[in-house]
C-alpha positions as semicolon CSV with decimal commas, in nm:
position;residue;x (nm);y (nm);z (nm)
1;X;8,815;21,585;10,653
2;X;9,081;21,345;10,733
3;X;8,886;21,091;10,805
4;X;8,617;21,149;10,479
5;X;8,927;21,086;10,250
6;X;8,996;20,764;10,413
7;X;8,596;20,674;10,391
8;X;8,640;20,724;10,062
9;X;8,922;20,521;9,989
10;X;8,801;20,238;10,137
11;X;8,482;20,219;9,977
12;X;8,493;20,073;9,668
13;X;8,322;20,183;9,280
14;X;7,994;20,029;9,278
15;X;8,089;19,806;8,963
16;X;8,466;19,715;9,084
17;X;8,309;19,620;9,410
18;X;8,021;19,429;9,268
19;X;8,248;19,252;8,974
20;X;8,617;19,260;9,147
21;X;8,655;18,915;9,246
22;X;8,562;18,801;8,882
23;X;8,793;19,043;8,727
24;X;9,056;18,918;8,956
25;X;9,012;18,563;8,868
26;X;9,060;18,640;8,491
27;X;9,373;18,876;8,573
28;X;9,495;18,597;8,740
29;X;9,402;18,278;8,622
30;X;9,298;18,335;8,259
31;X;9,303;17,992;8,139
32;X;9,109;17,857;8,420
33;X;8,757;17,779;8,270
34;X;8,918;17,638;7,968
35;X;9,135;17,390;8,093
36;X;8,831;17,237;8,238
37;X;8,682;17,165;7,898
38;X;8,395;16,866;7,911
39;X;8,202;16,702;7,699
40;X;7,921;16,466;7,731
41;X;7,621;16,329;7,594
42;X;7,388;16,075;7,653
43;X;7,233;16,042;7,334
44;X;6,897;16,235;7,518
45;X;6,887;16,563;7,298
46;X;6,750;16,340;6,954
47;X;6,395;16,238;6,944
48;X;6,335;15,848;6,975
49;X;6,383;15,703;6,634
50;X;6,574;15,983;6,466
51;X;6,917;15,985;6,297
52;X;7,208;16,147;6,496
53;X;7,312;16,367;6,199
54;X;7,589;16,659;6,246
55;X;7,313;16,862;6,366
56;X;7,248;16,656;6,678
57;X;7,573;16,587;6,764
58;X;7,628;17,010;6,751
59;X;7,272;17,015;6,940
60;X;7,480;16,839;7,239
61;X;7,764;17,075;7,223
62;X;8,030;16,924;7,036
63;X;8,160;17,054;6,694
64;X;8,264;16,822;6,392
65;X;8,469;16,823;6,084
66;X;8,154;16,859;5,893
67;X;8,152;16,520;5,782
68;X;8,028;16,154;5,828
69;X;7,969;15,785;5,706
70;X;7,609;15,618;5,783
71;X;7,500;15,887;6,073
72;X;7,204;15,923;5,894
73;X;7,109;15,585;5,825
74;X;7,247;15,372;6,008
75;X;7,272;15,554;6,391
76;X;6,969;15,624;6,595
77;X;6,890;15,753;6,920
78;X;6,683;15,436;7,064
79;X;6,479;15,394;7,351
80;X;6,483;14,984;7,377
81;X;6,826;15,027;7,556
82;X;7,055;15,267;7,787
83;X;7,325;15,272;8,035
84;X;7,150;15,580;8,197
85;X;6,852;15,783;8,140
86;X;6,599;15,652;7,792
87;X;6,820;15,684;7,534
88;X;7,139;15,531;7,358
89;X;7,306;15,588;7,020
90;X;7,254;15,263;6,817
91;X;7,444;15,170;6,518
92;X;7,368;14,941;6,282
93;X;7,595;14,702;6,099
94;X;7,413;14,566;5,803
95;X;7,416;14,196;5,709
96;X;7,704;14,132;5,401
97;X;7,847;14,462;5,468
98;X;8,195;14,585;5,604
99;X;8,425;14,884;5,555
100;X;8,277;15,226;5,634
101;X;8,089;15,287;5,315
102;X;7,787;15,028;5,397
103;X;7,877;14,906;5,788
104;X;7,894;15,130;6,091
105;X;7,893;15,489;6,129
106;X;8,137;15,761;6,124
107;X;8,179;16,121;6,283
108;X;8,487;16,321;6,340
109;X;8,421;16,534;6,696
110;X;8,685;16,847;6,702
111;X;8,830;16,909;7,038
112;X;9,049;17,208;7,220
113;X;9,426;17,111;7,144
114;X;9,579;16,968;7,455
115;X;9,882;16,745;7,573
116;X;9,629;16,515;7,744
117;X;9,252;16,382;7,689
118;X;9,051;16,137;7,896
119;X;8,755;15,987;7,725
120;X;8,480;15,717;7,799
121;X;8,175;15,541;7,729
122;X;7,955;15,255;7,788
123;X;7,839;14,993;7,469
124;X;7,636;14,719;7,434
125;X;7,665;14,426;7,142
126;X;7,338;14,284;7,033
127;X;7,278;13,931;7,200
128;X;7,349;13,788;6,858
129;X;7,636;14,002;6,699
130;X;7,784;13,896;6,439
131;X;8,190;13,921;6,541
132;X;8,370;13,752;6,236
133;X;8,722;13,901;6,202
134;X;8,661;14,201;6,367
135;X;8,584;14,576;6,364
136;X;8,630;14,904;6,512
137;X;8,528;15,135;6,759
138;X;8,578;15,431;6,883
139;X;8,863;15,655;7,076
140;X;9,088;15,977;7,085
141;X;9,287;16,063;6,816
142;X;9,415;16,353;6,629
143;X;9,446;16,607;6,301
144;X;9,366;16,422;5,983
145;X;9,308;16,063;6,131
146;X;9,600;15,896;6,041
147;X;9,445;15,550;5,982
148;X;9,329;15,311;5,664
149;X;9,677;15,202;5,610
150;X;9,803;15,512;5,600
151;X;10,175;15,642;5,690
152;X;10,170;15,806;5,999
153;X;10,466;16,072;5,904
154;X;10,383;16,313;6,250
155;X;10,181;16,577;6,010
156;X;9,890;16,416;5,969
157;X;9,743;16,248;6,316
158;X;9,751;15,944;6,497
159;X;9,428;15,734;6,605
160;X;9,374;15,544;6,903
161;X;9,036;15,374;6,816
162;X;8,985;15,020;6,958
163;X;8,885;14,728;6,767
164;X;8,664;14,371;6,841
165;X;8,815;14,105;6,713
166;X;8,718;13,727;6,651
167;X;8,487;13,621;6,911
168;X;8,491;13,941;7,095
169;X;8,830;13,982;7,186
170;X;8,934;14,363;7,283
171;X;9,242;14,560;7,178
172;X;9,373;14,893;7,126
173;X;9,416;14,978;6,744
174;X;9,683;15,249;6,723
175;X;9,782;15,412;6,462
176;X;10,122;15,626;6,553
177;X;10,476;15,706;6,388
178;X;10,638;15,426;6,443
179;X;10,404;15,149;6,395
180;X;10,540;14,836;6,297
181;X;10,337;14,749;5,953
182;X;10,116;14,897;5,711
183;X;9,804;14,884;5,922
184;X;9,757;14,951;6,257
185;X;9,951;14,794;6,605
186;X;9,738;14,556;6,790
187;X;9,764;14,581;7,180
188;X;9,518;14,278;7,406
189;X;9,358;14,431;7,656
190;X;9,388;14,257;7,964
191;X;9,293;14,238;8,279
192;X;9,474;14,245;8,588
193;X;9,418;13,855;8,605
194;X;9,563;13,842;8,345
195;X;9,285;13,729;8,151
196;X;9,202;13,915;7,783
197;X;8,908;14,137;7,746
198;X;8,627;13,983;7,586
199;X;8,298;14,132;7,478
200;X;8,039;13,964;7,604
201;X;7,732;14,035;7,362
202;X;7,389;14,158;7,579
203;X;7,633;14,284;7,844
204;X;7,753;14,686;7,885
205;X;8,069;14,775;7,933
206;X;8,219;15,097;8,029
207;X;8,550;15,202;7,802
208;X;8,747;15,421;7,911
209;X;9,096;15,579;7,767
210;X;9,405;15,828;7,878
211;X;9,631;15,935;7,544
212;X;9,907;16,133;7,637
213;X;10,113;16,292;7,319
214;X;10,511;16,306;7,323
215;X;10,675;16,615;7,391
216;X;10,877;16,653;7,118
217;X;10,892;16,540;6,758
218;X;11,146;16,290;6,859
219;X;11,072;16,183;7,246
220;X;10,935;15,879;7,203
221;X;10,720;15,953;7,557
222;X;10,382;15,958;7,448
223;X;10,137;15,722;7,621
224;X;9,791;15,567;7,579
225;X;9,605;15,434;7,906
226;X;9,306;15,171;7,924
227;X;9,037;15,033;8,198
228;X;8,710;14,850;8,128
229;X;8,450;14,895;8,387
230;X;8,718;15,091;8,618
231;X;8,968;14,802;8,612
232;X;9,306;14,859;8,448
233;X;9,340;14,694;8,126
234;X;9,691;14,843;7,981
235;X;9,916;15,117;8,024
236;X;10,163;15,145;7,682
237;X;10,481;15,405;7,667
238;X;10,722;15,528;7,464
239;X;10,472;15,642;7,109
240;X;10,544;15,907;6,900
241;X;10,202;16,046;6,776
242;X;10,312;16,398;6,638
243;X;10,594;16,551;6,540
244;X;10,438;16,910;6,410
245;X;10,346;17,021;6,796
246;X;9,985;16,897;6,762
247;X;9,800;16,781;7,068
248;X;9,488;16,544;7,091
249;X;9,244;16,702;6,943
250;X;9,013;16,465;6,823
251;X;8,762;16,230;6,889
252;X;8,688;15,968;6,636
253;X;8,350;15,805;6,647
254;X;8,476;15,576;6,414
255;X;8,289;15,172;6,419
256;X;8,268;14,936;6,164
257;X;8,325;14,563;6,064
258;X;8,649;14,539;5,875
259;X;8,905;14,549;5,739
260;X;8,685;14,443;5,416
261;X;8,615;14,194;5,215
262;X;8,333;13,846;5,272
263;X;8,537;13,738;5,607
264;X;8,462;14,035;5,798
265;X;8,129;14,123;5,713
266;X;7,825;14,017;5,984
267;X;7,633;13,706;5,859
268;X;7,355;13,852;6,015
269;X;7,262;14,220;6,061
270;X;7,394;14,342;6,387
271;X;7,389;14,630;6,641
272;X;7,604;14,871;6,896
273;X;7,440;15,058;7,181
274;X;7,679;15,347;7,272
275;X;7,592;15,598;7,561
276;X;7,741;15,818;7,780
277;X;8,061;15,930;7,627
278;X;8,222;16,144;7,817
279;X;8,554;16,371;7,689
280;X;8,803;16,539;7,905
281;X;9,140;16,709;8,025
282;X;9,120;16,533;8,360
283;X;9,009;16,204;8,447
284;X;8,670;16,053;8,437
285;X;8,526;15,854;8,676
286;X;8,311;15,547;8,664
């Protein structure tokens, strides 16, 4: 009898036996799966020709703010180019047009709140783009977009995007609390040469970006983090992005000559192949 009892104290319930070490992880580590939040897409889920609308970019897992500029007529998934697999995103950036309204496209991608995103993807320019005075592209960002000229007062976001500028020329476009002017800071991107970043049109490139936020509404430790095609291109301290305890928790597909106005608007209709953007917590590599 003796030994029964112990039998049966050793052998476990059918469903604590079959589901213990799951239950156990969860008791234990119950943030686990979602600090190892991912996104990605490579532009494959759209048919070839058709606009990537909200509904595609939900169809490839991410969730938006419900709104956009030009998705639907001026971004396509497009089987004449890709980084990987058949398909890219391409945007269009209509001849005599800048500024969001009539150039580019636009989509706000909500992500899990965190201290720390990685992000990247790849992009092509057209052989013949049209650079002028510059534009923007995409990157990490927060909250309401703080961006357009707007006062970044630590309530309302920060953006990170990245802009071209004349002849190809790369920087980080930041929008943060204590920028220096009305629009956005300017930093080069540069290589560990030493020589700047330039966009070479026909040619992909692989972007890639770490934003750290500060830890407090007035630690001025918040960081942003750069390579192109692997290689370093700038490390930048000392930002204050928020100051209401919001995390990065954005991603702004957000490209478009301008500025606005006749000097920054293509003399000639040009294009943007994006693919492969990848979005997360830990670092992504090449």
């Amino acid at each position: 009898m003796k030994i029964l009892d112990l039998r049966l104290k050793a052998a476990p319930l059918p469903f604590f036996g079959r589901w213990r070490g799951l239950l156990l992880f969860f008791l234990l580590f119950p943030t686990a799966l979602f600090s190892q939040v991912k996104f990605f897409t490579g532009f494959e889920t759209a048919q070839a020709g058709q606009a990537f609308v909200i509904s595609e970019w939900e169809k490839a897992g991410f969730t938006t703010d419900n709104w956009d500029n030009g998705m639907a007529t001026r971004a396509i998934a497009d089987t004449s180019q890709a980084a990987s697999g058949k398909k890219s995103l391409r945007v269009t950036y209509p001849v005599g047009f800048s500024g969001p309204a009539g150039n580019g496209a636009q989509v706000s991608l909500v992500l899990p709140d965190k201290k720390e995103y990685y992000m990247s993807y790849k992009l092509m320019f057209s052989p013949d783009f049209s650079f002028r005075l510059g534009g923007k592209l995409p990157g990490l960002a927060a909250g309401k977009l703080c961006s357009g000229g707007q006062i970044c007062d630590g309530t309302n976001g920060f953006t990170a995007r990245f802009m071209w500028r004349p002849n190809g020329k790369a920087v980080l476009y930041l929008y943060h609390m204590d920028k220096k002017g009305k629009w956005g800071d300017d930093f080069p991107l540069v290589y560990p040469s030493g020589e700047q970043v330039v966009f070479e049109p026909g040619k992909w490139y692989q972007l890639s970006e770490r934003v750290k936020i500060n830890s407090s509404a007035d630690a001025h430790d918040g960081e942003v983090e750069v390579w192109v095609n692997g290689e370093p291109v700038l490390l930048e301290k000392g930002f204050r992005f928020t100051s209401n305890g919001e995390g990065v928790d954005r991603f702004y597909f957000s490209t478009f000559h301008g500025g606005s106005g006749p000097d920054w608007a293509p003399l000639k209709t040009s294009y943007i192949w994006y693919d492969d953007l990848t979005i997360s917590p830990k670092k992504i590599s090449k």
